[in-house]
Predicted model as a PDB file, atoms N, CA, C, CB and O in Angstrom, pLDDT in the B-factor column:
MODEL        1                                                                  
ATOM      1  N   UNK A   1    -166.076 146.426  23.022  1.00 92.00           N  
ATOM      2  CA  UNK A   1    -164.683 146.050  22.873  1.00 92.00           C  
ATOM      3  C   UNK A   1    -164.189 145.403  24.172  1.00 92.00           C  
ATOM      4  CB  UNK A   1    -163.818 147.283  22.503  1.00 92.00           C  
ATOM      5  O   UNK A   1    -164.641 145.574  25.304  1.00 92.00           O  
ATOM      6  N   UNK A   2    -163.159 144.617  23.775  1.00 96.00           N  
ATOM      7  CA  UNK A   2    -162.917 143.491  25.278  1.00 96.00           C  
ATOM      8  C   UNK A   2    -162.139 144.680  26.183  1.00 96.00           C  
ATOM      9  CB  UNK A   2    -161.564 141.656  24.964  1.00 96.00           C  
ATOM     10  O   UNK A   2    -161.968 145.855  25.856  1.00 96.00           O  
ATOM     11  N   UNK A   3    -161.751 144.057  27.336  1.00 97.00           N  
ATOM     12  CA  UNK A   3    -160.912 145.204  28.269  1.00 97.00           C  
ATOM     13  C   UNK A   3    -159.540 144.185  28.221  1.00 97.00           C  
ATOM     14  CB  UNK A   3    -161.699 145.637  30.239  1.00 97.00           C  
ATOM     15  O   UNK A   3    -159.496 142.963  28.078  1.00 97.00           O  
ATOM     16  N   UNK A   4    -158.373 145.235  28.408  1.00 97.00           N  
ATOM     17  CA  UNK A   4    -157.247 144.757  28.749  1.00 97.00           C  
ATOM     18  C   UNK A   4    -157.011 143.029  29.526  1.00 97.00           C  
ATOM     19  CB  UNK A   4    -156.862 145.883  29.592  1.00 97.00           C  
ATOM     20  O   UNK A   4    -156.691 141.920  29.098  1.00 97.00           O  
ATOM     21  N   UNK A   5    -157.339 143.545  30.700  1.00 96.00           N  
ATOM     22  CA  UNK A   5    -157.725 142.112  31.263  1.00 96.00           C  
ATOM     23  C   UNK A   5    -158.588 141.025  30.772  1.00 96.00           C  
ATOM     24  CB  UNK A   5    -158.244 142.279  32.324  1.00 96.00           C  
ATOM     25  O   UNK A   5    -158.868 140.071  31.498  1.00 96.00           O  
ATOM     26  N   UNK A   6    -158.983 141.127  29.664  1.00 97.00           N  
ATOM     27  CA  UNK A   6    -159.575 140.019  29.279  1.00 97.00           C  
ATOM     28  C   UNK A   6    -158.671 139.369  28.422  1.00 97.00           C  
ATOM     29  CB  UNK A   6    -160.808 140.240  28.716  1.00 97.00           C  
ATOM     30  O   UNK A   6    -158.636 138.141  28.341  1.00 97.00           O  
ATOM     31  N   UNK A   7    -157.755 140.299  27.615  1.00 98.00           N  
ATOM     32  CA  UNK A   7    -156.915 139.710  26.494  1.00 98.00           C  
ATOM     33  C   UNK A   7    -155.969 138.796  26.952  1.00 98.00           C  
ATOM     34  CB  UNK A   7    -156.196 140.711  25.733  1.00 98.00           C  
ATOM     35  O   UNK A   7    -155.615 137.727  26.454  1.00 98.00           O  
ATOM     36  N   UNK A   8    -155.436 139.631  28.452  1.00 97.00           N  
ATOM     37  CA  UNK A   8    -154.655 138.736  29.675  1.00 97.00           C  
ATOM     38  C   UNK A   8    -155.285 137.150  30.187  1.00 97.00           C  
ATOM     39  CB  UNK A   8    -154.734 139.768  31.145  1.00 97.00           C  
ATOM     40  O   UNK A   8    -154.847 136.002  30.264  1.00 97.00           O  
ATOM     41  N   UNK A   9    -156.239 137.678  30.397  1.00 97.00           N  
ATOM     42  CA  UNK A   9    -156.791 135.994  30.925  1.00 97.00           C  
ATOM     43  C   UNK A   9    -157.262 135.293  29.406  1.00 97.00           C  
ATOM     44  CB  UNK A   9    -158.557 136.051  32.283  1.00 97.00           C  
ATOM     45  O   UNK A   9    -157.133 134.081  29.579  1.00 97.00           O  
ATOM     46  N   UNK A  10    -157.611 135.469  28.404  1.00 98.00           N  
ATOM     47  CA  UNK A  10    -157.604 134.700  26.704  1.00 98.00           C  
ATOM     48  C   UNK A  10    -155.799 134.250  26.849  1.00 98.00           C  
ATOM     49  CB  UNK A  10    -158.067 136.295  24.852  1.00 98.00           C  
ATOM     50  O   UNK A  10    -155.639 133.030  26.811  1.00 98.00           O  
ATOM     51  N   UNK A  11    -155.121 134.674  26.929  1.00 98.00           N  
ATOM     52  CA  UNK A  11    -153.803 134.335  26.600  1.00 98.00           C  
ATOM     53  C   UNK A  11    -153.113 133.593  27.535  1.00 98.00           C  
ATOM     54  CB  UNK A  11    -153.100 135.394  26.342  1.00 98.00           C  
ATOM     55  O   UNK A  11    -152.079 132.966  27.308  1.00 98.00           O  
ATOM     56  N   UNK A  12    -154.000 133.709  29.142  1.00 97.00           N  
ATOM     57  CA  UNK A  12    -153.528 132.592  29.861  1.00 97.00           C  
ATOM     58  C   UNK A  12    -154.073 131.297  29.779  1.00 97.00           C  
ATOM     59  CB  UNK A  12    -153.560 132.864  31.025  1.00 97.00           C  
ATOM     60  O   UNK A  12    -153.541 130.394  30.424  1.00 97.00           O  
ATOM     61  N   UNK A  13    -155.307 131.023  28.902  1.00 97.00           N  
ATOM     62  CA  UNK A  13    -156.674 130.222  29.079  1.00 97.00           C  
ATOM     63  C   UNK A  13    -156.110 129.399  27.981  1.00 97.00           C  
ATOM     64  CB  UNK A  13    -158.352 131.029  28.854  1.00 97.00           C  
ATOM     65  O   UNK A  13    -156.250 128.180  27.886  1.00 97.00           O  
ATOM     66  N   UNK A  14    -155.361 130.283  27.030  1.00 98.00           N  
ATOM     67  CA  UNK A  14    -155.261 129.424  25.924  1.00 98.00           C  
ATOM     68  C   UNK A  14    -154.009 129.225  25.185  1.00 98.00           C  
ATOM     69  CB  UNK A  14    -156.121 129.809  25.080  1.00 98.00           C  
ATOM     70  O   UNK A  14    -153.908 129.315  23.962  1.00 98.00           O  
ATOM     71  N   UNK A  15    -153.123 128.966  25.954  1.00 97.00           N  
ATOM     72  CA  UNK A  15    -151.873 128.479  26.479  1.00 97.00           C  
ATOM     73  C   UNK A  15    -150.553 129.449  26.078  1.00 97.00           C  
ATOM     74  CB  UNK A  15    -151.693 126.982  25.912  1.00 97.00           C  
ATOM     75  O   UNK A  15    -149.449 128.930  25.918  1.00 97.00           O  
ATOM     76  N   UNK A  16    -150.723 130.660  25.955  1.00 98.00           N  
ATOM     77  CA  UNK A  16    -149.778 131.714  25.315  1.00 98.00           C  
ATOM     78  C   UNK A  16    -148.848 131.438  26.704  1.00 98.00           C  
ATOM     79  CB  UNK A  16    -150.494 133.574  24.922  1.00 98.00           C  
ATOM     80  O   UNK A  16    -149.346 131.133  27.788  1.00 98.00           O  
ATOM     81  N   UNK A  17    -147.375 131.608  26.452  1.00 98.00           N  
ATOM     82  CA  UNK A  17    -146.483 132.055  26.998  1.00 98.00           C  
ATOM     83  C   UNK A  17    -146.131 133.178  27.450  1.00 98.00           C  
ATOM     84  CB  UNK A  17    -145.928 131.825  26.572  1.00 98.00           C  
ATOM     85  O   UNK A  17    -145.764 134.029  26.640  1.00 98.00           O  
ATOM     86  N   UNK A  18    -146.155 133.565  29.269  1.00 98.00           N  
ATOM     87  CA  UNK A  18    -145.501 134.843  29.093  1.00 98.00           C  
ATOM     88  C   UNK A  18    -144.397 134.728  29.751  1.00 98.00           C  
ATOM     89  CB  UNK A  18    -146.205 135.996  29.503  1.00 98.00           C  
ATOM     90  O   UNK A  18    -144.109 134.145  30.796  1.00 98.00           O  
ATOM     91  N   UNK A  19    -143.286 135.918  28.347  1.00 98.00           N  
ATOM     92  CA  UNK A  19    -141.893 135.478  28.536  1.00 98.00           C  
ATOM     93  C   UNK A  19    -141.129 136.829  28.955  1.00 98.00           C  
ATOM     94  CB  UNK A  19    -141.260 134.754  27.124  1.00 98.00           C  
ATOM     95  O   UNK A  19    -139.932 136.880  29.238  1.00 98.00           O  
ATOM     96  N   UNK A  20    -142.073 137.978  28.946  1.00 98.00           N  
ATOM     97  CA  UNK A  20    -141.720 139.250  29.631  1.00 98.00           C  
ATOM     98  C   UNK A  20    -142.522 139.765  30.412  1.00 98.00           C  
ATOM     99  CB  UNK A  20    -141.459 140.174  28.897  1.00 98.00           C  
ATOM    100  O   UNK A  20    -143.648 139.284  30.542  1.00 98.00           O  
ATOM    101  N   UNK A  21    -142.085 140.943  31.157  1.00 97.00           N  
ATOM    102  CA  UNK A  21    -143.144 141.548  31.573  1.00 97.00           C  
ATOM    103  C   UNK A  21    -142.100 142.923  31.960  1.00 97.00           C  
ATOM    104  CB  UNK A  21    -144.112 140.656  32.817  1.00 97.00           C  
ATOM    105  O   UNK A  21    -141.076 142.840  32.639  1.00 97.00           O  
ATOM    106  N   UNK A  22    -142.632 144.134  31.363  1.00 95.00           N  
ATOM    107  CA  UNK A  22    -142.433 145.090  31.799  1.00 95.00           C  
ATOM    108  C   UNK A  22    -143.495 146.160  31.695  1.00 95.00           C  
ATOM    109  CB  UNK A  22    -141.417 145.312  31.387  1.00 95.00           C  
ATOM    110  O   UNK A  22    -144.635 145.695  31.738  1.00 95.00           O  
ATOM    111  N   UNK A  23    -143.405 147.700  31.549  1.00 92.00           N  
ATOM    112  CA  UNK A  23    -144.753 148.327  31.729  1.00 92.00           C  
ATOM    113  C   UNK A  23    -145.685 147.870  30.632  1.00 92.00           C  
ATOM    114  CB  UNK A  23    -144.662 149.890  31.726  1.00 92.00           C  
ATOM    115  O   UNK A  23    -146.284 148.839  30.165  1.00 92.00           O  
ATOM    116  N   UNK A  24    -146.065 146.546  29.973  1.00 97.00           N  
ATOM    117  CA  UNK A  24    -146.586 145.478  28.934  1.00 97.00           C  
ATOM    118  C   UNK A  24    -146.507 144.265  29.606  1.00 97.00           C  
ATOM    119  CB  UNK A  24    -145.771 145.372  27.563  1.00 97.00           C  
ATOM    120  O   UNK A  24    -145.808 144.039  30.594  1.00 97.00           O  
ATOM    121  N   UNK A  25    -147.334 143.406  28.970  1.00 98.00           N  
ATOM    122  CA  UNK A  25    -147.189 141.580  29.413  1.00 98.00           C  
ATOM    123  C   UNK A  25    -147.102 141.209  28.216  1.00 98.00           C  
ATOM    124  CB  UNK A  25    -148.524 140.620  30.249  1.00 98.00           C  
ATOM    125  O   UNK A  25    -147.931 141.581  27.385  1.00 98.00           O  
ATOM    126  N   UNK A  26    -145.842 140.220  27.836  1.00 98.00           N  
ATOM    127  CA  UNK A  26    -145.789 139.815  26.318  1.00 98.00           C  
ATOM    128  C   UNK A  26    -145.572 138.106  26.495  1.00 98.00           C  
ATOM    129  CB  UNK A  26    -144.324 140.707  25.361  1.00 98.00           C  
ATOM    130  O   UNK A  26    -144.889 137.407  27.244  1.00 98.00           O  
ATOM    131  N   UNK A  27    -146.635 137.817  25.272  1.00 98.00           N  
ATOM    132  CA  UNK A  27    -147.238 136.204  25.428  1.00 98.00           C  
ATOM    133  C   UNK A  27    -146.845 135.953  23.898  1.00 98.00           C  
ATOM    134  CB  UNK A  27    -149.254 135.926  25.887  1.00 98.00           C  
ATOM    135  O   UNK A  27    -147.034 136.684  22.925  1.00 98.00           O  
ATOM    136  N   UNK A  28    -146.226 134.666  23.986  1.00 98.00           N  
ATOM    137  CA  UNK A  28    -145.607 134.220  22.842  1.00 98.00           C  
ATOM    138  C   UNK A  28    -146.517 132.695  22.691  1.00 98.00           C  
ATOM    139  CB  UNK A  28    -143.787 134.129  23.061  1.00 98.00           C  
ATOM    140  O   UNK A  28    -146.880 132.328  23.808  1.00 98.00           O  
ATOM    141  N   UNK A  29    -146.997 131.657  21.477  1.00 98.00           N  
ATOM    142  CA  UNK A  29    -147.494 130.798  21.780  1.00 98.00           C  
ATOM    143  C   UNK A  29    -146.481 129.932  20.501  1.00 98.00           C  
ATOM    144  CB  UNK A  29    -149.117 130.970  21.887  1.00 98.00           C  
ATOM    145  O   UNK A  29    -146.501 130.407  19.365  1.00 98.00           O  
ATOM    146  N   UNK A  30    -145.981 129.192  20.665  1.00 98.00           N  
ATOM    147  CA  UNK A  30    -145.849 128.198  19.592  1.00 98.00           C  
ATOM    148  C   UNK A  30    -146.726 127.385  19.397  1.00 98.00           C  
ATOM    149  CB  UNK A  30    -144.904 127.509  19.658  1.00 98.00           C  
ATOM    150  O   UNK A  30    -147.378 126.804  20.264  1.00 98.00           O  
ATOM    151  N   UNK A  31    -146.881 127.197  17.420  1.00 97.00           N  
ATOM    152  CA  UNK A  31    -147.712 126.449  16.978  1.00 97.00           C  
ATOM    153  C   UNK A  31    -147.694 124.925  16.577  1.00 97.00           C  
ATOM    154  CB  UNK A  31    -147.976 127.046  16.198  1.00 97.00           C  
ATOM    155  O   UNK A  31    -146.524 124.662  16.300  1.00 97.00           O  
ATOM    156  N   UNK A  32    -148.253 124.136  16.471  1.00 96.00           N  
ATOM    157  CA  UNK A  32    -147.430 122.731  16.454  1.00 96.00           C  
ATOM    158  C   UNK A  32    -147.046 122.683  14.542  1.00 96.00           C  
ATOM    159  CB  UNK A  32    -148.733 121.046  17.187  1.00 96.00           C  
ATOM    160  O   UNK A  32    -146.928 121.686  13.829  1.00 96.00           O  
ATOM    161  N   UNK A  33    -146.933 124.147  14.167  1.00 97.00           N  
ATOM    162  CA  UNK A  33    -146.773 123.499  12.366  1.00 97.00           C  
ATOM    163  C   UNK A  33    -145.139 124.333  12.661  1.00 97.00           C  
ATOM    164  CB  UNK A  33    -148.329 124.422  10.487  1.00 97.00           C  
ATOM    165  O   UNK A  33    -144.303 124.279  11.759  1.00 97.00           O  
ATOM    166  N   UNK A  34    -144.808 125.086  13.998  1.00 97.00           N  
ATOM    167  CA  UNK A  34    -143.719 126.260  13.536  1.00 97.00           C  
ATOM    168  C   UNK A  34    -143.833 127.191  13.845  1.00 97.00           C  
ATOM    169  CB  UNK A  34    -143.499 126.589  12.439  1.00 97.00           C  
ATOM    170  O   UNK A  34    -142.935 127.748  14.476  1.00 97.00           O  
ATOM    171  N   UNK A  35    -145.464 128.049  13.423  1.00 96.00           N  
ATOM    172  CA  UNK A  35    -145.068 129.069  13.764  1.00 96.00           C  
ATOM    173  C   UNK A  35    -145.370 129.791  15.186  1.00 96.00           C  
ATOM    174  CB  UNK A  35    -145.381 129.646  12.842  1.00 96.00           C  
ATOM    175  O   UNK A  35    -146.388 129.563  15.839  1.00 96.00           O  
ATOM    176  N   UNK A  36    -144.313 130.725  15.590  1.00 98.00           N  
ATOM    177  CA  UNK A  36    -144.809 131.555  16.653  1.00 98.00           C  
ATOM    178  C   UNK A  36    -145.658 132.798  16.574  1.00 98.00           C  
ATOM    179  CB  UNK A  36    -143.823 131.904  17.248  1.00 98.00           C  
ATOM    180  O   UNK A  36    -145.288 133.789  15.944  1.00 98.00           O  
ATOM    181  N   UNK A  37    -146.584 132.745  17.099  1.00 98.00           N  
ATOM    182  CA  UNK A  37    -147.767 134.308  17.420  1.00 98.00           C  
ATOM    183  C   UNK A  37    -147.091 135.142  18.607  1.00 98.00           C  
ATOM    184  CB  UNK A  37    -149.731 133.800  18.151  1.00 98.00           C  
ATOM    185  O   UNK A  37    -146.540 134.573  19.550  1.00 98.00           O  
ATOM    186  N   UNK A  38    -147.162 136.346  18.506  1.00 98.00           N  
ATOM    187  CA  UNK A  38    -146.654 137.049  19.415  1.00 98.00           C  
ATOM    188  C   UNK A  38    -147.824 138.087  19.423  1.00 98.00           C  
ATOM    189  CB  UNK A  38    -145.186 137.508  19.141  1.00 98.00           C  
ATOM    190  O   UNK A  38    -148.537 138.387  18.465  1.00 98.00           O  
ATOM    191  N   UNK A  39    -147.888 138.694  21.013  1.00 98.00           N  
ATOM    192  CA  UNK A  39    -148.928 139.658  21.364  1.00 98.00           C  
ATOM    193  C   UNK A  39    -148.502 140.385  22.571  1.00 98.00           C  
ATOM    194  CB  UNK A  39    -150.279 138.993  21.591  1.00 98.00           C  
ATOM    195  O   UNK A  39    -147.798 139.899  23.457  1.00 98.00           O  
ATOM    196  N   UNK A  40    -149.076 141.834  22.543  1.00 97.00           N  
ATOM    197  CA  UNK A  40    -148.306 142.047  24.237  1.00 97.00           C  
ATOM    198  C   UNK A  40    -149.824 142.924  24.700  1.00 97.00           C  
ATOM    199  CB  UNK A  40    -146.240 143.400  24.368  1.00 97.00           C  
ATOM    200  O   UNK A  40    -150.717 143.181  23.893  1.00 97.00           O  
ATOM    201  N   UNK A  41    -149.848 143.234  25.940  1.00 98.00           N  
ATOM    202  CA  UNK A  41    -151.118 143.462  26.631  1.00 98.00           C  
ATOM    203  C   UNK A  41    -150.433 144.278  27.537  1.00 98.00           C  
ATOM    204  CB  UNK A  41    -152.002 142.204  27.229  1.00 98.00           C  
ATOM    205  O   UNK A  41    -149.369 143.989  28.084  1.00 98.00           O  
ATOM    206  N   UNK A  42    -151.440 145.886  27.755  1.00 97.00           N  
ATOM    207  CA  UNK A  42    -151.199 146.897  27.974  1.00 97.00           C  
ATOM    208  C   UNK A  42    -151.710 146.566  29.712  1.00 97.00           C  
ATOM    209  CB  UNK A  42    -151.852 147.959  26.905  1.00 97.00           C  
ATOM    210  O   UNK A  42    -152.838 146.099  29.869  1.00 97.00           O  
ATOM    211  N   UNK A  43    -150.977 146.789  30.747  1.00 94.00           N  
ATOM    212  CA  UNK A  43    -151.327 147.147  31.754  1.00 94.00           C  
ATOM    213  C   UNK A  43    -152.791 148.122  32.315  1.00 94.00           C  
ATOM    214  CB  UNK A  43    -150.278 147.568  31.916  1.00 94.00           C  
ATOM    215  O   UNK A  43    -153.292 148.144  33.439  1.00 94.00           O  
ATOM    216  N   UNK A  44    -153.067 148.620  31.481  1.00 90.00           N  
ATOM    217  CA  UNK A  44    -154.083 149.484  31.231  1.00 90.00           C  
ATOM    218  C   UNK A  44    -155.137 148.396  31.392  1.00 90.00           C  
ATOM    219  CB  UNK A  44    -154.013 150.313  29.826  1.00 90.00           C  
ATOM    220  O   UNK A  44    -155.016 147.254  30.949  1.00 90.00           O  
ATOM    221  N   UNK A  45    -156.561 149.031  32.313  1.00 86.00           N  
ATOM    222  CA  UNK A  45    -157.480 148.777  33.233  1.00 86.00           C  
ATOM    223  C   UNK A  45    -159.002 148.586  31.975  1.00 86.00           C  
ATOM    224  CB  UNK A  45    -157.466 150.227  34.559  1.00 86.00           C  
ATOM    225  O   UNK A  45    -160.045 147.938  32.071  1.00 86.00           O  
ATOM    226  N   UNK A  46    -158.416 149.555  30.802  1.00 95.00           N  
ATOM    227  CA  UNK A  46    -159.786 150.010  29.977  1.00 95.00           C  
ATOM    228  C   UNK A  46    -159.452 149.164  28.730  1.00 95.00           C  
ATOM    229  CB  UNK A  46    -160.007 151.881  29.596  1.00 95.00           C  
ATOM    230  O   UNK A  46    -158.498 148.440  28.447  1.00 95.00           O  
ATOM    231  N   UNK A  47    -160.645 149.537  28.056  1.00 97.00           N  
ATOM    232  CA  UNK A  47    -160.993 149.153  27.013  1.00 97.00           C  
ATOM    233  C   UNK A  47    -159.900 148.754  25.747  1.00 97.00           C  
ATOM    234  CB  UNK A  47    -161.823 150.070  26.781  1.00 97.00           C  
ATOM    235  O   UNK A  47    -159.039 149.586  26.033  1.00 97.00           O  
ATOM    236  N   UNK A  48    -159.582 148.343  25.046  1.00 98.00           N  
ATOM    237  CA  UNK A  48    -159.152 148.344  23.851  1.00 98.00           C  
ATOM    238  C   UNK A  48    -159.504 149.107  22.587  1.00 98.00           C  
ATOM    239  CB  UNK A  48    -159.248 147.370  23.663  1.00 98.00           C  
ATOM    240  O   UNK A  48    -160.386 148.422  22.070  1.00 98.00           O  
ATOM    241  N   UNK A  49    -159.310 150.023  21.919  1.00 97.00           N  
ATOM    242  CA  UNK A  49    -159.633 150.283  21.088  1.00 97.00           C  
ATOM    243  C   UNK A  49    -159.965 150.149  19.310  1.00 97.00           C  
ATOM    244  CB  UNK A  49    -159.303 150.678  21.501  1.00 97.00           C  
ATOM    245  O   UNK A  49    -159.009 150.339  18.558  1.00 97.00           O  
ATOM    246  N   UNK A  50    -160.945 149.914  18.880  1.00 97.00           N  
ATOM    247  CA  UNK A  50    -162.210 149.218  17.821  1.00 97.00           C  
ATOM    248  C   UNK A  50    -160.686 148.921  17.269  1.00 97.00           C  
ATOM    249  CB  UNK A  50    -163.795 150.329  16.682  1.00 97.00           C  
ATOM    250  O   UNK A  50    -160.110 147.984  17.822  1.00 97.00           O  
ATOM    251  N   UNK A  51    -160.034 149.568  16.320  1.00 96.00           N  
ATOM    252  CA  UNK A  51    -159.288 149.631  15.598  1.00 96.00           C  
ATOM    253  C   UNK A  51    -158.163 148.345  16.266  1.00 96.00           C  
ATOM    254  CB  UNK A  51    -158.956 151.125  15.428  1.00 96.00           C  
ATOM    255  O   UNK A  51    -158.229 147.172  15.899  1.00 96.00           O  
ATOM    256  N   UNK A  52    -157.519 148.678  16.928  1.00 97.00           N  
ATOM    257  CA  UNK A  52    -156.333 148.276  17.510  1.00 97.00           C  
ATOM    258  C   UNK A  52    -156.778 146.849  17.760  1.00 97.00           C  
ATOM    259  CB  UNK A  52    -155.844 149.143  18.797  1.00 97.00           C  
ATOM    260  O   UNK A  52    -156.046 145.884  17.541  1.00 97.00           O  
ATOM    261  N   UNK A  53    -158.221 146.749  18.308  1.00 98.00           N  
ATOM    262  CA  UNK A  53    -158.443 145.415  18.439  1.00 98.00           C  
ATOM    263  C   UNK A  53    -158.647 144.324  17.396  1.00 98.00           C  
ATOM    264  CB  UNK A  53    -159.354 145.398  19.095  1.00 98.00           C  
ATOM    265  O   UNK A  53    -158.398 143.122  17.487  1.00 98.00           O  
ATOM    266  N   UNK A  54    -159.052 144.878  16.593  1.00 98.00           N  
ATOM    267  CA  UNK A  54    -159.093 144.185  15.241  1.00 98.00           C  
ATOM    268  C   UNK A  54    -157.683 143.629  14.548  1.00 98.00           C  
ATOM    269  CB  UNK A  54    -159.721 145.220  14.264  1.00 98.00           C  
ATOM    270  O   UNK A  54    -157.595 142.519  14.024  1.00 98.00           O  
ATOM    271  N   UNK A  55    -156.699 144.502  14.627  1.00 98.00           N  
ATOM    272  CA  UNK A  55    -155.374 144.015  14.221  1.00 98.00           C  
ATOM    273  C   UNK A  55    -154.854 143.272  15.639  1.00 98.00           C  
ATOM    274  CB  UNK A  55    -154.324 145.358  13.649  1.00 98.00           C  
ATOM    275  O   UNK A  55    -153.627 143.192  15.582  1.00 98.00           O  
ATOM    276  N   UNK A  56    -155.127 142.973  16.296  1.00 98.00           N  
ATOM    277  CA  UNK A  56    -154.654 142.275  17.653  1.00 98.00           C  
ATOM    278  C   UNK A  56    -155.580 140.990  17.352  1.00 98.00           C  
ATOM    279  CB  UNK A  56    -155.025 143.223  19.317  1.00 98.00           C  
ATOM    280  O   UNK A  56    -154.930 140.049  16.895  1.00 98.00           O  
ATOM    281  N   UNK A  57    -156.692 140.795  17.481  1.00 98.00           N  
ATOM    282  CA  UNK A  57    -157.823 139.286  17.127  1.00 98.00           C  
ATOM    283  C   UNK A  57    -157.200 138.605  15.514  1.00 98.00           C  
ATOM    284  CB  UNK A  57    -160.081 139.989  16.801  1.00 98.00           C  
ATOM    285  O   UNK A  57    -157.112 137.382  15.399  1.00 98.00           O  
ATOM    286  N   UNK A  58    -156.709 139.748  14.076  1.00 97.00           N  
ATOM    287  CA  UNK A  58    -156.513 138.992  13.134  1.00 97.00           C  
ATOM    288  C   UNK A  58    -155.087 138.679  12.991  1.00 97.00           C  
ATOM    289  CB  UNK A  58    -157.064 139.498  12.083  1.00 97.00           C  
ATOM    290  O   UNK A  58    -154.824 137.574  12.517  1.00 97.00           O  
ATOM    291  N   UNK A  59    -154.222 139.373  13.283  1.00 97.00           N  
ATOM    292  CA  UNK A  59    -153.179 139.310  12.690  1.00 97.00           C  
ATOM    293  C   UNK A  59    -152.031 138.646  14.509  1.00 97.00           C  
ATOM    294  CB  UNK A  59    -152.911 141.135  11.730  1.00 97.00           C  
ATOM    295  O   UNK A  59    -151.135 137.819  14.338  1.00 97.00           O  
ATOM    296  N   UNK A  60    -152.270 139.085  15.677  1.00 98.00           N  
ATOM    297  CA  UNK A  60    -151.482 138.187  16.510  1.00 98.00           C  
ATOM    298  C   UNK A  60    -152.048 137.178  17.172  1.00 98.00           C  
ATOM    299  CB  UNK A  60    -150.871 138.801  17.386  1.00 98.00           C  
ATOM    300  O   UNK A  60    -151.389 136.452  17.917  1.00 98.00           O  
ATOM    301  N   UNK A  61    -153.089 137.057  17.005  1.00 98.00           N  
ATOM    302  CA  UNK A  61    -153.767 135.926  17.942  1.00 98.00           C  
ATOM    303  C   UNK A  61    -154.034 134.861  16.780  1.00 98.00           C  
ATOM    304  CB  UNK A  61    -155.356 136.463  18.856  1.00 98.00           C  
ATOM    305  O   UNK A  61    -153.484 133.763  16.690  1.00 98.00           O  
ATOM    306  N   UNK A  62    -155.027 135.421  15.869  1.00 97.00           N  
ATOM    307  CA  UNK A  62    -155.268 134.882  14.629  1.00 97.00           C  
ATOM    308  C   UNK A  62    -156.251 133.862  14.451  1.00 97.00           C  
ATOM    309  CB  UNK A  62    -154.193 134.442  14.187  1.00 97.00           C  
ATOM    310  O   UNK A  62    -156.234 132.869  13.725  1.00 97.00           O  
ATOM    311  N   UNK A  63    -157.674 134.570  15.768  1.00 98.00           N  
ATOM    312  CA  UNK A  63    -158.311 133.646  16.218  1.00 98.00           C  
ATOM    313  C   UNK A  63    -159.762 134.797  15.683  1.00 98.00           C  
ATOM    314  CB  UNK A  63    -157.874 133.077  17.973  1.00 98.00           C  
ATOM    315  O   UNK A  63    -159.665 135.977  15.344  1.00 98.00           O  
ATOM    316  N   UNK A  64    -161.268 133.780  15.786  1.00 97.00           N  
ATOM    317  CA  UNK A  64    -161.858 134.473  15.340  1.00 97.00           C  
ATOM    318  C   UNK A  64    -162.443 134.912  16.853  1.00 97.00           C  
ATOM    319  CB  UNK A  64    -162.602 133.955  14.184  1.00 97.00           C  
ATOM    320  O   UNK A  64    -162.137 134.400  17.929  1.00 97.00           O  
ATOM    321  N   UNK A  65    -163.541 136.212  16.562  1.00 97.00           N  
ATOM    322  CA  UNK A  65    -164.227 136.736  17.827  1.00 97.00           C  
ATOM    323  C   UNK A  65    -164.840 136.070  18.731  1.00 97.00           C  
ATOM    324  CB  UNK A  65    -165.052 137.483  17.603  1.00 97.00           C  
ATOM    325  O   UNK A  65    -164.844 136.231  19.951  1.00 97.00           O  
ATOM    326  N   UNK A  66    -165.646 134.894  17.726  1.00 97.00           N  
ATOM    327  CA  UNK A  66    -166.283 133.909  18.622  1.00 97.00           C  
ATOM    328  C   UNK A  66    -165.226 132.881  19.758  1.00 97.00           C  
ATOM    329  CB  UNK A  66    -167.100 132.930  17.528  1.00 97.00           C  
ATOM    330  O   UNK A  66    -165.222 132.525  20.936  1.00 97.00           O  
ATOM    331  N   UNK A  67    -164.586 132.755  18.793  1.00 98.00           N  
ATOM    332  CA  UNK A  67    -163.155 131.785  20.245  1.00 98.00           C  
ATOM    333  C   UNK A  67    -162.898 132.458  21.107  1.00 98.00           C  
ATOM    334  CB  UNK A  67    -161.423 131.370  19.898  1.00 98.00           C  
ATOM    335  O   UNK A  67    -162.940 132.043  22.265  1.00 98.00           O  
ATOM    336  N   UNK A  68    -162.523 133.815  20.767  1.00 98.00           N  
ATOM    337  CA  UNK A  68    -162.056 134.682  21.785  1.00 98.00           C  
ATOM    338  C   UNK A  68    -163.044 135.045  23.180  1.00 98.00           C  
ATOM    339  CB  UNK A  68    -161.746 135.945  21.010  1.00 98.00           C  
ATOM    340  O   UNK A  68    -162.781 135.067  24.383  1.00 98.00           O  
ATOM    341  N   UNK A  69    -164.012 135.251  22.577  1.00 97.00           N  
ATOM    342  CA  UNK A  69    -165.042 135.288  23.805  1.00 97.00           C  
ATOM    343  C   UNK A  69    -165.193 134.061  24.388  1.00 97.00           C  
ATOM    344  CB  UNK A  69    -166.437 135.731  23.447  1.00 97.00           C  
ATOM    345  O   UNK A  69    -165.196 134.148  25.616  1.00 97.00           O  
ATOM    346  N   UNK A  70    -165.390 132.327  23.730  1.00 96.00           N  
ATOM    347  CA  UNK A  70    -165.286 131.402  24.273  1.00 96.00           C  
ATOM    348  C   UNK A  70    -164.218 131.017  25.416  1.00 96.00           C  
ATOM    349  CB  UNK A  70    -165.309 130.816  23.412  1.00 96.00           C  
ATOM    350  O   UNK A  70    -164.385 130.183  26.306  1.00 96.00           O  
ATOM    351  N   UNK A  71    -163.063 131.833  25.181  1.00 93.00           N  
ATOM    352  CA  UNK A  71    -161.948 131.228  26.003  1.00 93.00           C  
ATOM    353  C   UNK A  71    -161.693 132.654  27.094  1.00 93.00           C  
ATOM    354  CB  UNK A  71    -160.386 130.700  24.863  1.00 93.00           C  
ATOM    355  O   UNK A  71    -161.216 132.310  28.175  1.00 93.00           O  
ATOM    356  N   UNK A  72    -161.844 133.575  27.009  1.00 87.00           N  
ATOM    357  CA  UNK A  72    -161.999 134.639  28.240  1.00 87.00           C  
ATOM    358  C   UNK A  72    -162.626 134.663  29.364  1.00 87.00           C  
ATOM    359  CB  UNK A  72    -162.427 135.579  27.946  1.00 87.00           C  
ATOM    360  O   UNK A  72    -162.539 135.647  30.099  1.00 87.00           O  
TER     361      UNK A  72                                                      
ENDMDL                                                                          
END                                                                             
């Protein structure tokens, strides 16, 4: 499973917005059809967990595993 910091540098690599930051980093990306993706990334040093990561890769990023590792 990726680590925190990786989701951080995927979301800087691949042009997400960050438009907060508090004990979270929250990255917003507009899409050129409309829509916005939203994601936020845990300060936390470790791992992600199986579960959690799976609804984070399909449903806010909305990218497959292979991109994700390409762009980290």
């Amino acid at each position: 499973m990726p680590k925190w910091s990786e989701l951080k540098r995927f979301c800087e690599r691949d042009g997400w917005e960050l438009y907060k930051t508090t004990d979270h980093f929250y990255y917003r990306k507009l899409m050129p059809d409309g829509t916005l993706k939203l994601t936020k990334v845990s300060n936390s040093s470790g791992e992600i967990p199986k579960s959690l990561w799976k609804f984070i890769l399909t449903r806010q990023l909305q990218v497959t595993q292979e991109y994700f590792n390409k762009m980290k």
